[in-house]
N, C-alpha and C positions, 0 to 999 in steps of 0.2 A: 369538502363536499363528498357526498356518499356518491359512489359509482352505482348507475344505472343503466338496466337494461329497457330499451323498448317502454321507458319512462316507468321503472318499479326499480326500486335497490335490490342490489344482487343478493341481500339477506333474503328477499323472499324469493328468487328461485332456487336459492339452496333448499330453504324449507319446502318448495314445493317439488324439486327433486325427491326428495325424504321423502315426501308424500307417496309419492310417485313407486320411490322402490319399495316401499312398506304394502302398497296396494298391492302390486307386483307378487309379493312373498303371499299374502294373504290368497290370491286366489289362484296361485301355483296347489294351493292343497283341495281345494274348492272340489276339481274333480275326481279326486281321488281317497275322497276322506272317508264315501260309503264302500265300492268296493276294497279299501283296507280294513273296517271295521269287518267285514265277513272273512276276512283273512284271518281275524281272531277270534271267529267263531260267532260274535251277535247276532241276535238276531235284526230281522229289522228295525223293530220297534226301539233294540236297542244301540242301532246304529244312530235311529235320528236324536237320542239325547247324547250324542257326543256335538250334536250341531247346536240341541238345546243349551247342553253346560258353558257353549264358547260362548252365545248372543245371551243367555242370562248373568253369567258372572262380566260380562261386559256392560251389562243394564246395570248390574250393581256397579263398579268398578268406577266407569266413567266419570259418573259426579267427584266421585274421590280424586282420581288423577288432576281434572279441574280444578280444584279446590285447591289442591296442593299445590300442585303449578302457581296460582295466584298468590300462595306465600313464600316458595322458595324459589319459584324460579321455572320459567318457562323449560331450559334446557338441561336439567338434572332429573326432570321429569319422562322430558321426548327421551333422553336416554337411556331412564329405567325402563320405560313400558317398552321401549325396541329390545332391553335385553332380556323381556319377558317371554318376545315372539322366540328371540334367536333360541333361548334354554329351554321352551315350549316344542319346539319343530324340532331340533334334537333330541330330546326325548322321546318324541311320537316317534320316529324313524328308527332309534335304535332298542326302543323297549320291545320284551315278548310278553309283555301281563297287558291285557285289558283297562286292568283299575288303574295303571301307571298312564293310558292313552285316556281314558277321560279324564285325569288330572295335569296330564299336557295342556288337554281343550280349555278345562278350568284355567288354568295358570295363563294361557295366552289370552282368554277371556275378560278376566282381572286386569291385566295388564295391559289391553286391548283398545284404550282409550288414546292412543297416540294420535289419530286424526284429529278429535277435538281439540286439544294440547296444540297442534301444527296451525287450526283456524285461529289458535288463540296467537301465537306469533302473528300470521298474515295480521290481526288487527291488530297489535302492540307498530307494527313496522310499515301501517300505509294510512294516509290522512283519509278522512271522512271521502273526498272527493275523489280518492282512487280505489277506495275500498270496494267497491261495487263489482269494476273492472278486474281486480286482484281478486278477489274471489271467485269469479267466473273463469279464470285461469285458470284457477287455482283450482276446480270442480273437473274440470275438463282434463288435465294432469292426472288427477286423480283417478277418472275416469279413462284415461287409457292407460293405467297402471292394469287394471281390469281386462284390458284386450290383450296384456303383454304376458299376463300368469300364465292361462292355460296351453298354449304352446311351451313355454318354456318345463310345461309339467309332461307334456306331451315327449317332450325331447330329453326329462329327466328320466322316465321309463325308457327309453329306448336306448342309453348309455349300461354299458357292464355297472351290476350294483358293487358299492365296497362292500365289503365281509360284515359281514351282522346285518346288514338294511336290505329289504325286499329291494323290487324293481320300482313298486307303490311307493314303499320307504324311503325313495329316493328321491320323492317329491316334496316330502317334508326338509330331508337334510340342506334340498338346492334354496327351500323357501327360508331356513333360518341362517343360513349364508347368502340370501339378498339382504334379508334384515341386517346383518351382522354389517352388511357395507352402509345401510344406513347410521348404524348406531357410529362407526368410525366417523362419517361425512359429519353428523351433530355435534360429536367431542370435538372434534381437530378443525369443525370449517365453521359449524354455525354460532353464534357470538349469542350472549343473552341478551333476551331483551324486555324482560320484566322485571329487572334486580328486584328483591325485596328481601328488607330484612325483619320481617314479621316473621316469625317461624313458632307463632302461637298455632299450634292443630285443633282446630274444634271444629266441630262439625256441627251441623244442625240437621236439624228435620229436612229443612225444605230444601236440603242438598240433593236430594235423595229421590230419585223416580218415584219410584211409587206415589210419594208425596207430593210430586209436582201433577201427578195423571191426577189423582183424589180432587186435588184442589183447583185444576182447571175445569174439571165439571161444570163449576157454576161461572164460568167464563161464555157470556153467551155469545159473545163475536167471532170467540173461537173453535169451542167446544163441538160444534158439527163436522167442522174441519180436520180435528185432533181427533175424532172420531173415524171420518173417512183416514185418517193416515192409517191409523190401527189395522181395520178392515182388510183396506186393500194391502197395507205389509202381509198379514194373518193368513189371506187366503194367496196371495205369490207365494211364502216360504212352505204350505202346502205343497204346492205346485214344486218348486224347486228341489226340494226332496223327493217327493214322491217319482221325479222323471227320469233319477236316477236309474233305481231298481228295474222299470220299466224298459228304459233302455239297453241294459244289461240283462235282463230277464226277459223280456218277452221279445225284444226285439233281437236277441241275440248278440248283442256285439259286446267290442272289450270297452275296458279303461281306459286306452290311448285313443278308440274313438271318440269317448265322452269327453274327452278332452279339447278333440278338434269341433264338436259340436259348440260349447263353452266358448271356446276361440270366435267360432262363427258369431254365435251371438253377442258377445261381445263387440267385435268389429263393427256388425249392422250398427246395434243399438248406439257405441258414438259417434256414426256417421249421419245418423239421424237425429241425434239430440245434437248436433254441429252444425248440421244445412238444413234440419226440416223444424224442426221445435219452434225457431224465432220468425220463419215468414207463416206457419200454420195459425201462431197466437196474433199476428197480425192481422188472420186474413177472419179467423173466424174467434170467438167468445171464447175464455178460459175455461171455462163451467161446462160450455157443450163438445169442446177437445177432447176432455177430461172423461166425459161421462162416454164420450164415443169411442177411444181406445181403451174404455175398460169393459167396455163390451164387446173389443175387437180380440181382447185379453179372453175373456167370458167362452167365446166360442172358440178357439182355439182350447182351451183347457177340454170342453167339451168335445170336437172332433178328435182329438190325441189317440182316443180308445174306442172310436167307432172304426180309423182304418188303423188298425196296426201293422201297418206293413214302414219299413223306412223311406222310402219315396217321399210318401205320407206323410210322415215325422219329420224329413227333410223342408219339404215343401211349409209347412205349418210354423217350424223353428224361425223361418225367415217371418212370417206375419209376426210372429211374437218376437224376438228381434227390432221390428220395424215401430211395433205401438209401444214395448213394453219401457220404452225408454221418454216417455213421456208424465205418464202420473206423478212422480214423486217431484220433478224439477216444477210441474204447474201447480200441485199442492203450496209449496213453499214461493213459491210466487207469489198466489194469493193470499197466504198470512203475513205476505212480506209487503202485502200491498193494506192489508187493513190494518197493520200495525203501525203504532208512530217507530219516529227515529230509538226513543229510547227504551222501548219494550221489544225491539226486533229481536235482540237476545234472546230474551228470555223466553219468547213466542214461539221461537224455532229451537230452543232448548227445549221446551215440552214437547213442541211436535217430535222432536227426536226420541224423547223419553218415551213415547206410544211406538214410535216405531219400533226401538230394539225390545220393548216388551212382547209386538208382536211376532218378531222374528226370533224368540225366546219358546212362543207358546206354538205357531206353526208349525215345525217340526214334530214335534211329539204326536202334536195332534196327527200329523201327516203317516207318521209313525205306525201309529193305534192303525189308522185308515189301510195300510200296505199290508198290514199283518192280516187284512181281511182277503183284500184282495188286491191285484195290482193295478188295475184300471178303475176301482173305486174312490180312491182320491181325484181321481179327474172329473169323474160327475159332480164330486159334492163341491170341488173347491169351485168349476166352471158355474152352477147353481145361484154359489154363494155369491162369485162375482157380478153374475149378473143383478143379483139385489144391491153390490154398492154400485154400481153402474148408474141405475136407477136413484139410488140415494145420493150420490153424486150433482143429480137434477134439481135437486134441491137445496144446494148452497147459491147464494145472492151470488152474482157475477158483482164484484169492486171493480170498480173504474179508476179511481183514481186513487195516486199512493196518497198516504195522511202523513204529517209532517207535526212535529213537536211545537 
């Protein structure tokens, strides 16, 4: 009999450990990735395509790691793309060329599919009837992988650097030594659980994002929805970029504050997707939740650059904190809820496919916008918000889940 925890086999809290410290390593660099790019001299524009190159070569990348996983093997997979991050985040920390840190980004990019690969264990290793449960875990792990990075990036600046790595630098080398204990925990503790001895490689078309956004178009149950994920991905990685510079530059302060900033919001937002999310969707419609923190979202981007003072910024990071942890878990709710049992894959595979495309084109865009000005991206992306807010209002509230 398989040993269980809390009624789930111990293989999936290993993997969701893994998740956990992978999360961890990823957004240990989060706050530090813009002010190091100016360390090398970029300019803005060209700081935000180091965010570009990670979430595009992750858009490409993804479907492949997938794919492959499903012929050779769940766990020879999770432990190539962890030793992408580890050889990714050592390189970034100890290069001094430029072209060498956007080919870091690139490489952990590509390689950067390890989450999908981990959701594909959680369902190889729990039945229909626990999977629901085990994923919501499993989301929640995840998510306080998120709250645990930026302190610990906070506390990698404030340690003596070793010889060759800035104090910045220091948060890449702590982030590819969390990964590194990941890839150990996979080899030596996680057990396979996809054997396959297919190890034909072919690929298709409709492996492949792009392909899968082209040809949901004319998916008309979905294709509004696939459209709001875009959106509102597109104009948040705006925003997320853009508050960097802004808080370093106009508000005055360091790296190690943007760090405890990052921390803050984090904390908020999974104390609020943990106690507030499930009784809010109880109390009131998906559709009008949705459309109401993204315009709680809206005006907050908007107010950012009317007070520039930090009080201001303080005060504001908490409402965005509080809403911003809302749209993405009731998007996928409600394609979870119009889709049957055997199309949920695939459904919440495209809707992914729109998102890291739009957390691909965000930045850049956010980019061009900083070069102009540094409170400029907060009008346009707070603008934009407000139209899918409103757009928002217009997807059918589902009632009831549909069933195969």
């Amino acid at each position: 009999m398989r040993k269980e925890i809390a009624g789930l086999s111990l293989q999936f809290w290993i993997v969701t450990f893994i998740a956990f410290i992978n999360a961890v390593s990823f957004t240990i660099i989060i706050p530090v990735l813009y002010p190091y790019a100016k360390q090398f001299g970029l300019s803005d524009f060209q700081a935000s395509l180091l965010t570009t190159a990670y979430a595009g070569c992750q858009f490409l990348g993804s479907p492949i790691l997938g794919n492959l996983s499903d012929r050779f093997g769940r766990k020879p997979l999770l432990v190539l793309s962890l030793l992408g991050t580890v050889i990714a985040n050592v390189v970034a920390s100890l290069t001094p060329f430029a072209w060498l840190l956007f080919a870091a980004r690139a490489l952990d990019g590509l390689t950067g599919g390890n989450t999908s690969v981990a959701r594909a264990v959680v369902s190889d290793i729990t039945t229909p009837e626990k999977r629901t449960r085990a994923f919501g875990i499993f989301g929640a792990t995840f998510r306080l992988g998120f709250v645990a990075g930026p302190p610990l990036s906070y506390l990698a600046q404030s340690v003596p650097p070793l010889p060759g790595v800035s104090s910045l630098g220091m948060s890449f080398l702590v982030a590819g030594s969390t990964a590194l204990i990941a890839v150990l925990l996979c080899w030596f503790v996680l057990p396979e659980t996809h054997p396959n001895d297919n190890k034909d490689v072919a690929f298709h078309l409709s492996d492949f994002g792009f392909y899968k956004i082209v040809q949901s178009v004319k998916r008309q149950n979905f294709n509004r929805i696939f459209f709001l994920t875009f959106f509102s991905g597109f104009t948040f990685t705006i925003f997320t970029f853009a508050f960097q510079p802004f808080f370093l530059n106009v508000l005055g302060r360091s790296p190690r504050e943007l760090a405890v900033v990052f921390a803050a919001i984090g904390i908020i937002g999974f104390c609020t997707q943990i106690f507030a999310l499930d009784p809010l969707q109880k109390r009131f419609s998906q559709v009008r939740l949705l459309s109401t923190t993204m315009a709680a979202r809206a005006i907050v981007f908007l107010l950012l650059p009317t007070f520039s003072n930090i009080i201001a910024f303080g005060g504001l990071m908490v409402v965005f904190g509080l809403v911003n942890s809302f749209p993405m878990p009731i998007i996928n709710s409600i394609l979870s809820l119009r889709s049957n049992d055997k199309e949920q894959g695939e459904v919440l595979g495209i809707n992914t496919a729109y998102l890291s495309f739009a957390n691909a084109l965000g930045p850049a865009v956010s980019g061009l916008l900083v070069s102009i000005d540094y409170k400029t991206p907060f009008w346009i992306t707070g603008v934009l918000t407000l139209f899918v807010a409103g757009f928002a209002t217009t997807v059918h509230q589902t009632k009831q889940p549909a069933h195969s």
